[in-house]
VOLUM-492252 format. One record per residue (C-alpha): residue number from 1; residue in three letters; x, y, z. Coordinates in pm, 1 decimal, m for minus. Each point is the difference from the previous one (the first is absolute). Layout:
# residues N
 num residu        x        y        z
 NUM    Ala        X        Y        Z
...
This chain:
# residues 343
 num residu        x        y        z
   1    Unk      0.0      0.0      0.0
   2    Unk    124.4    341.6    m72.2
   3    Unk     19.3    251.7    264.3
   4    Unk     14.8    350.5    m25.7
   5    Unk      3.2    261.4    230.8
   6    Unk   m115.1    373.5    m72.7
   7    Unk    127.3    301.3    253.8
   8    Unk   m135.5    319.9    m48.1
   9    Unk    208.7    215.6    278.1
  10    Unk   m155.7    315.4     93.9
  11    Unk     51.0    293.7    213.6
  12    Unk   m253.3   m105.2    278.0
  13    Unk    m77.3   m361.8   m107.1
  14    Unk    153.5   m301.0   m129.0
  15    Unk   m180.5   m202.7   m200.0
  16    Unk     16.8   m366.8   m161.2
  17    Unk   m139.3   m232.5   m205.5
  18    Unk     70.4   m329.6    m80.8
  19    Unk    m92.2   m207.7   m296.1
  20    Unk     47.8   m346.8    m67.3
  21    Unk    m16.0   m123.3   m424.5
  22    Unk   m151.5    369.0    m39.8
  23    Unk   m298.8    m81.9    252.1
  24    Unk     17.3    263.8    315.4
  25    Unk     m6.1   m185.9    287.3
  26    Unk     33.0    226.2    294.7
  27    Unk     35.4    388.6     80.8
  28    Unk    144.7    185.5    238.6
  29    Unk     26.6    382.1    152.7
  30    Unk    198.2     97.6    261.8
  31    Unk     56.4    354.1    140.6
  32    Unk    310.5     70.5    m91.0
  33    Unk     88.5    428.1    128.9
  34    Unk    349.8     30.9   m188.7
  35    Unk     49.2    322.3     70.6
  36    Unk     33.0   m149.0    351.9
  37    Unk    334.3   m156.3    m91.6
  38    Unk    108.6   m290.6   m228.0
  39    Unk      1.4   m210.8    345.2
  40    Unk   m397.5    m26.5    m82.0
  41    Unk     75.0   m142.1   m363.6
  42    Unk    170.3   m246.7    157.0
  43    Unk   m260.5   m123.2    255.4
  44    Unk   m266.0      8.4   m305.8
  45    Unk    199.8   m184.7   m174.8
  46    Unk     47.5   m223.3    237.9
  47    Unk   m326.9    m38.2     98.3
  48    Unk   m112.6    m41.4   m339.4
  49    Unk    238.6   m292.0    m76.1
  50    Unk   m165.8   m209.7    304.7
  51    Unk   m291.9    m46.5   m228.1
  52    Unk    195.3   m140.2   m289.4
  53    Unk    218.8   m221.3   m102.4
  54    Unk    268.3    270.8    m96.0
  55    Unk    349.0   m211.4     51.0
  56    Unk   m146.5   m238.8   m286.8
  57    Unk    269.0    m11.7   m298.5
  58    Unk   m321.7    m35.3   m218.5
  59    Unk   m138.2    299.5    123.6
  60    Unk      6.1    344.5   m238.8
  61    Unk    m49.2    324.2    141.9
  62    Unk    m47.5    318.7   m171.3
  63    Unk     18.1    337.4    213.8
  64    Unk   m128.9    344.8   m123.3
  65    Unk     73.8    335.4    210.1
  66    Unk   m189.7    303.1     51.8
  67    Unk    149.8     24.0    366.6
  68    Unk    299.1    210.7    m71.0
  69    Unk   m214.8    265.8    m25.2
  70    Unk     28.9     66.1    375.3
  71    Unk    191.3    266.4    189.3
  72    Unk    199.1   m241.7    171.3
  73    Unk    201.3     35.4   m321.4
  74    Unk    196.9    282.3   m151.0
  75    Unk   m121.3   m107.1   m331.2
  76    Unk   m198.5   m253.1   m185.5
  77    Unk    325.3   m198.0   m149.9
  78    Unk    150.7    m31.0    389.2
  79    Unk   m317.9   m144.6     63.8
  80    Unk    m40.0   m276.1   m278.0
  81    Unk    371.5   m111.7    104.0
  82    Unk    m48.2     10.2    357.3
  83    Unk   m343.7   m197.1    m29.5
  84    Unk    158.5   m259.1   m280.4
  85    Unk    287.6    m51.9    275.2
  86    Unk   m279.2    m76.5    248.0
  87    Unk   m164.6   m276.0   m278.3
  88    Unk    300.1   m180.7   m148.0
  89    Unk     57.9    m73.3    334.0
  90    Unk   m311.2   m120.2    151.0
  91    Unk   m107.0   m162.1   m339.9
  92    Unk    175.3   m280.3   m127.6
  93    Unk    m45.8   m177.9   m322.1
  94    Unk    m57.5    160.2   m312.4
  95    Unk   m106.2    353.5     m6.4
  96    Unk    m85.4    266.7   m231.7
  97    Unk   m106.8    360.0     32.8
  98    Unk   m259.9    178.7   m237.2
  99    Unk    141.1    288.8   m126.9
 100    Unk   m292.3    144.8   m203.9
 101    Unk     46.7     22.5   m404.3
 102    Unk    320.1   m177.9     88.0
 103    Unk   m195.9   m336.3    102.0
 104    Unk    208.8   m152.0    249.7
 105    Unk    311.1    m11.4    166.3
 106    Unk    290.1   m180.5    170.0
 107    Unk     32.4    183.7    310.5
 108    Unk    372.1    107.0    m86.3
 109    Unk   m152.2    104.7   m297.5
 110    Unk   m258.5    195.0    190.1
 111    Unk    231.5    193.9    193.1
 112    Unk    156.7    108.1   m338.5
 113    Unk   m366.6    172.4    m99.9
 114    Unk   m154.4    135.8    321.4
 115    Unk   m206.8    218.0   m175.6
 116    Unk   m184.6   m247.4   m220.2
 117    Unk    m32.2   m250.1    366.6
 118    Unk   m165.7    302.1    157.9
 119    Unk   m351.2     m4.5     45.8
 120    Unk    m79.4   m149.8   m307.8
 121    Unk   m272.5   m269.7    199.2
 122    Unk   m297.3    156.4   m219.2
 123    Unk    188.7    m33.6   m333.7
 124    Unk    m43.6   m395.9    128.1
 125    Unk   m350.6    m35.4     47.5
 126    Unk    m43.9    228.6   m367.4
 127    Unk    204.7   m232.2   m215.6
 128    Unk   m163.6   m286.6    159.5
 129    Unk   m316.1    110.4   m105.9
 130    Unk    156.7     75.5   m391.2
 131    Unk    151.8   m329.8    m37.0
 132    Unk   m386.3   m144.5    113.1
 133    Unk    m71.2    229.8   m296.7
 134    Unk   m223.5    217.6    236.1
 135    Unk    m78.6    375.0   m138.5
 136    Unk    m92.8    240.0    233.0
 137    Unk     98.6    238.1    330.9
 138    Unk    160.6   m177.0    230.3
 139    Unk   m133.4    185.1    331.2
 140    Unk    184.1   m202.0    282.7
 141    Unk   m116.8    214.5    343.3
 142    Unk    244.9    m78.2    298.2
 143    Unk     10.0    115.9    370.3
 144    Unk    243.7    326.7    m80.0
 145    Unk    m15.0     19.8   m402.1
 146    Unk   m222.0    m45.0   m280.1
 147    Unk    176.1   m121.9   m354.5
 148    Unk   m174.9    116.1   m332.2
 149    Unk    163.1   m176.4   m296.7
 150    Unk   m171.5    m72.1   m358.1
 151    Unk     67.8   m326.3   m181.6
 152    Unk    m94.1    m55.6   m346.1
 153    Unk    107.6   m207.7   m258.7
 154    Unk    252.6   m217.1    168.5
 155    Unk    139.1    302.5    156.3
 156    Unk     26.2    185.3    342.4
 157    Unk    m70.7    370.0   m178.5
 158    Unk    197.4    209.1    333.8
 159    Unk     83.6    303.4    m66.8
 160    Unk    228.4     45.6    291.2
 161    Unk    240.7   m241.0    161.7
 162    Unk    136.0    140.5    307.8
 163    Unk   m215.8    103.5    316.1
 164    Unk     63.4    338.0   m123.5
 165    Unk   m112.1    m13.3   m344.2
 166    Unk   m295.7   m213.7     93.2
 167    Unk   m140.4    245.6    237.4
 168    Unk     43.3    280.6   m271.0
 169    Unk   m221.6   m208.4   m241.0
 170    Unk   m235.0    m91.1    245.9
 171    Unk    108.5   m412.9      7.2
 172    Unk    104.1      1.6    342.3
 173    Unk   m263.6    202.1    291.6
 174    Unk     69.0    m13.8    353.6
 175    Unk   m346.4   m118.9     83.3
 176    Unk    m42.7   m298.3    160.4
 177    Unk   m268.2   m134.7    222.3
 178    Unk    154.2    m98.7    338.0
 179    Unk    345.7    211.8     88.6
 180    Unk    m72.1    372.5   m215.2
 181    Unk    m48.2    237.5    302.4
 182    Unk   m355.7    154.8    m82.3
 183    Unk    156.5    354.9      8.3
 184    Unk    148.3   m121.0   m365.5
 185    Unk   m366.5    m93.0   m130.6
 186    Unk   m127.4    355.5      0.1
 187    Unk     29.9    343.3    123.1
 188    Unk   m351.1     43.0    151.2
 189    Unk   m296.7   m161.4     14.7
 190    Unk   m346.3    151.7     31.3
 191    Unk   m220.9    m26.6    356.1
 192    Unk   m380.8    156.2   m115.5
 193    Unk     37.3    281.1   m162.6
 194    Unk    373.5    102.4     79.0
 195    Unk    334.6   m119.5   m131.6
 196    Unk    254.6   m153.0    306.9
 197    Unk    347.9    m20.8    m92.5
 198    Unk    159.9   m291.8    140.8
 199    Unk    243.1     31.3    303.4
 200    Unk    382.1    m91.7   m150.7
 201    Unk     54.2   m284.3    263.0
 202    Unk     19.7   m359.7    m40.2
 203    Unk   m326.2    m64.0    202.4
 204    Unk   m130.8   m253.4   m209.4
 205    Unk     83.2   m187.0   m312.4
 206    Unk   m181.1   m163.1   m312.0
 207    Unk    m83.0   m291.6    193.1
 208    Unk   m237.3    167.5    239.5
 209    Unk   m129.7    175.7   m316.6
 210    Unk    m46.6   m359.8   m160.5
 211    Unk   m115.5   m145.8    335.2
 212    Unk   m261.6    273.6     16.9
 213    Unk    m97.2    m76.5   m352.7
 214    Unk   m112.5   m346.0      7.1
 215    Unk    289.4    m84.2   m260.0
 216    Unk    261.2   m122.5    231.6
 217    Unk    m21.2   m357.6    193.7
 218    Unk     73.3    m77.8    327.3
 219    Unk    318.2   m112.1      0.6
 220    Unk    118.1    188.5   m351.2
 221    Unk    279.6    216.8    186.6
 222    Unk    278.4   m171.5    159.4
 223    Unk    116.5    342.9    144.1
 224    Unk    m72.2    100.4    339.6
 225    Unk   m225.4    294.8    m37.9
 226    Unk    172.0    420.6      5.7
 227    Unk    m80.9     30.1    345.4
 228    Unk     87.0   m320.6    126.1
 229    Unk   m343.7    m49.8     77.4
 230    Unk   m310.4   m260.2   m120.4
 231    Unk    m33.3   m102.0   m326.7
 232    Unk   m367.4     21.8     45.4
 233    Unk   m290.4    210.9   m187.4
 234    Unk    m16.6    205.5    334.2
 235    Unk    327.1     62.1     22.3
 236    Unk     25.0    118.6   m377.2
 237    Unk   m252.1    248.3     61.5
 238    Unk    219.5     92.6    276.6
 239    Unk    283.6    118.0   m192.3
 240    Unk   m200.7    110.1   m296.2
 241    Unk   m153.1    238.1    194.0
 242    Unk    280.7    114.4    143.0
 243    Unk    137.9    113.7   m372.8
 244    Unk   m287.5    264.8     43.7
 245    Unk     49.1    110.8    348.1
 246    Unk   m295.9   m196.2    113.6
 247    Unk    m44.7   m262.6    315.0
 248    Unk   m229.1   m318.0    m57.4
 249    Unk   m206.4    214.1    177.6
 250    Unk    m52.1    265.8   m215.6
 251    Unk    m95.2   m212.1   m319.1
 252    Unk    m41.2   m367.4     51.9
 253    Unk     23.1   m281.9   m195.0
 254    Unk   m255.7    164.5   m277.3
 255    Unk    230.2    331.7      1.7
 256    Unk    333.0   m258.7    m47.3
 257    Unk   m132.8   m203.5   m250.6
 258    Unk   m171.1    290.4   m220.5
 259    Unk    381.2    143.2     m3.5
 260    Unk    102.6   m317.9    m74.9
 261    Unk   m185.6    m52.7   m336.9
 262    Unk     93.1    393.6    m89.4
 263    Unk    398.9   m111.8     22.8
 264    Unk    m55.9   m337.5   m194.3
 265    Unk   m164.7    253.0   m272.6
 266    Unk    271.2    186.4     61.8
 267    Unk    232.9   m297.0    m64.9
 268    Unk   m225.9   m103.2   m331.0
 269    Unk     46.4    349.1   m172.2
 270    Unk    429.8     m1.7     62.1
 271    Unk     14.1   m382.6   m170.3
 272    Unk   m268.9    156.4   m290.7
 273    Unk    257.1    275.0    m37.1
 274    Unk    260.2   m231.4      3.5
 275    Unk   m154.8   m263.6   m253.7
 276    Unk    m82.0    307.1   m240.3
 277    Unk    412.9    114.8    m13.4
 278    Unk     74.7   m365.0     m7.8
 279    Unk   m233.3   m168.1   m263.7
 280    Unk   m133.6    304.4   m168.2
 281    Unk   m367.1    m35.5   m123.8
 282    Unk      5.6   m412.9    m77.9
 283    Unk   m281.1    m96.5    108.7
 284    Unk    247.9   m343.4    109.4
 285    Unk   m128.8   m195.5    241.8
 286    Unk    149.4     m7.3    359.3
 287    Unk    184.0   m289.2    144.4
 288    Unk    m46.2      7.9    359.6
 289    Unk    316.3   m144.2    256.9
 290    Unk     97.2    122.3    361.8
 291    Unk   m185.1     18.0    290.9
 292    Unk   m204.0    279.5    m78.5
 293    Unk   m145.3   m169.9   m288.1
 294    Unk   m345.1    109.2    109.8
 295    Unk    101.0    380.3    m67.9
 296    Unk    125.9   m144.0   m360.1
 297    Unk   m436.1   m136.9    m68.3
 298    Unk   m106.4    305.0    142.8
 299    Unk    248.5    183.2   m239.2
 300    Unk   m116.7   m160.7   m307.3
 301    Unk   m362.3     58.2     63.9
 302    Unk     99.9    326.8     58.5
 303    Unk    194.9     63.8   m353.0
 304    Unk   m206.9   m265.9   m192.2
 305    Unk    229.6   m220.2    m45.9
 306    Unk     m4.4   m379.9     62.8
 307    Unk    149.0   m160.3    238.9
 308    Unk    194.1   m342.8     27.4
 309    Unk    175.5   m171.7    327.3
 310    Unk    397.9    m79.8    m51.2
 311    Unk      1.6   m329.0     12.3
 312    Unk   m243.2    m43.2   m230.8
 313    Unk    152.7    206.3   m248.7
 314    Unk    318.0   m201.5     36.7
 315    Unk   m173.9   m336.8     52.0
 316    Unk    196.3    m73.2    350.3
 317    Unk    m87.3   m326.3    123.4
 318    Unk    m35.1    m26.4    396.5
 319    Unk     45.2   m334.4    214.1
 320    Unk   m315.6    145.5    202.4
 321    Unk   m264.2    176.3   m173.8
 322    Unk    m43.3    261.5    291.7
 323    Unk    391.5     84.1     31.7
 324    Unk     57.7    360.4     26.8
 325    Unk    168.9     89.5   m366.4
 326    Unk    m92.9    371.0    m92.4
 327    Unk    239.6    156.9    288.0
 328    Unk    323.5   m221.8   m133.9
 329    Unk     33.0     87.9   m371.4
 330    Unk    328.0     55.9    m17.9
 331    Unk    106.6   m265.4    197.2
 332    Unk   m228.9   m227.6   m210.6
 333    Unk    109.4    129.4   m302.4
 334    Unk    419.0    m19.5     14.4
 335    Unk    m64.5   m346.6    136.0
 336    Unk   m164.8    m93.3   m312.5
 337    Unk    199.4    233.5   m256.3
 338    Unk    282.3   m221.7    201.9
 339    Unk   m154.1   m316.7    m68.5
 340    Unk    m27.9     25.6   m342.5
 341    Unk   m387.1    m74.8      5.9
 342    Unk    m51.1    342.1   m194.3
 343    Unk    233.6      9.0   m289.5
């Protein structure tokens, strides 16, 4: 049987998936706060490597970055060789590293293009989907980020590369549903027949939002919530509240959750803006991944558009029929770009 492994190592989490004969057979997230220190890359790591068999010869692993991004580094190529020092040596066996329109990499041969190993996880999950011989938007919605990227024809259609050139053209937003503080989803929101700005403090995040909302499950966040506090509907409303200057009090759970559905809006109208610099006037259907894939349906009704789930597009097969797949789409993706199951 072959085994291969797929790491997609983040600033805050560190995720994996692993696929036997191109069939996923188990997921996995851990919290993984690099900015912290590399010390916590390490304990993932290890962590993650408890639930697999990871010192098999037969077993492939494919790693790709967007964790260098953090300000624990002086710069994003310092990062990708301090975190490929980290995973050459807690990964043994054969390993590769995606390195975008490069495809992938020995990890000596990664070090020698830094730039082309850094964050180029969403350039994954797109050609993926153009080797399935999917057209449309890829719209993969994360915890911090949202990626925007067009495939057509065979093709991922970027028309920027690097984080920087991606956020001019409206392919990468720093939207996500569970870590963006709530201060970054809008300036103000309106309270009857007057317009509140929001307080600039990280009160509450887009997981109380999402909480509020409906949209967000139980146990969807595996971070501890801003405050420290419960990870409850109460407790949302709580710190929501709190963005406005307002006590539970003062507003309730009826006041929370009506500002809650005014920020999702919010939310709606930057990815609309986003979709419009990134795809133009298509008409392409969207192609939902992430784990805010509920914002990418409410998107498409919103624009028009149709709407498709990832692995759907890209026919992944699943040992369980349930298994989580739409928040691991990168890690998915190099596995099977890896495995050779996709051209």
């Amino acid at each position: 049987m072959s085994t291969v492994v797929g790491w997609d190592i983040g600033g805050a989490n560190l995720k994996l998936s692993v696929l036997n004969d191109a069939v996923v057979q188990t997921t996995l997230q851990l919290p993984c706060p690099l900015w912290r220190g590399l010390e916590r890359l390490e304990q993932a790591l290890g962590q993650a490597c408890q639930h697999i068999d990871s010192a098999s010869s037969s077993t492939r692993h494919v790693v790709t970055l967007t964790g260098e991004l953090v300000d624990l580094f002086p710069d994003r190529t310092t990062g990708v060789c301090r975190i490929l020092e980290i995973v050459t040596a807690r990964l043994p066996g054969p390993l590769s590293i995606y390195a975008g329109p490069r495809g992938l990499l020995s990890a000596a041969e990664a070090r020698q293009h830094p730039a082309s190993v850094a964050s180029a996880n969403w350039h994954g999950s797109a050609r993926l989907l153009a080797l399935a011989g999917a057209d449309g938007v890829l719209v993969d919605v994360g915890s911090t980020t949202s990626d925007l990227i067009p495939v057509r024809a065979g093709e991922v259609c970027h028309q920027g590369l690097t984080d920087h050139e991606r956020l001019v053209s409206g392919e990468l937003v720093y939207a996500g549903v569970l870590r963006t503080p709530v201060m970054a989803m809008a300036r103000s929101v309106r309270m009857g027949r007057r317009q509140v700005p929001l307080i600039a403090e990280l009160f509450a995040n887009a997981a109380d939002v999402y909480r509020l909302t409906g949209d967000l499950g139980a146990d969807a966040d595996p971070w501890p919530p801003v405050d420290g506090g419960a990870a409850t509907t109460e407790g949302s409303a709580r710190r929501l509240l709190r963005m406005v200057g307002l006590d539970f009090a003062d507003a309730g759970l009826d006041g929370a959750r009506a500002l809650a559905r005014q920020l999702r809006g919010q939310q709606l109208r930057t990815l609309a803006r986003a979709l419009g610099k990134a795809d133009g006037d298509t008409g392409a259907g969207l192609i939902a991944a992430g784990n805010g894939r509920f914002l990418v349906r409410q998107l498409a009704q919103q624009v028009g558009r149709p709407c498709e789930d990832y692995e759907q597009a890209c026919a992944i097969r699943a040992l369980d029929p349930d298994m989580d797949l739409a928040n691991f789409a990168p890690a998915i993706a190099v596995a099977l770009l890896r495995g050779g199951a996709h051209g």
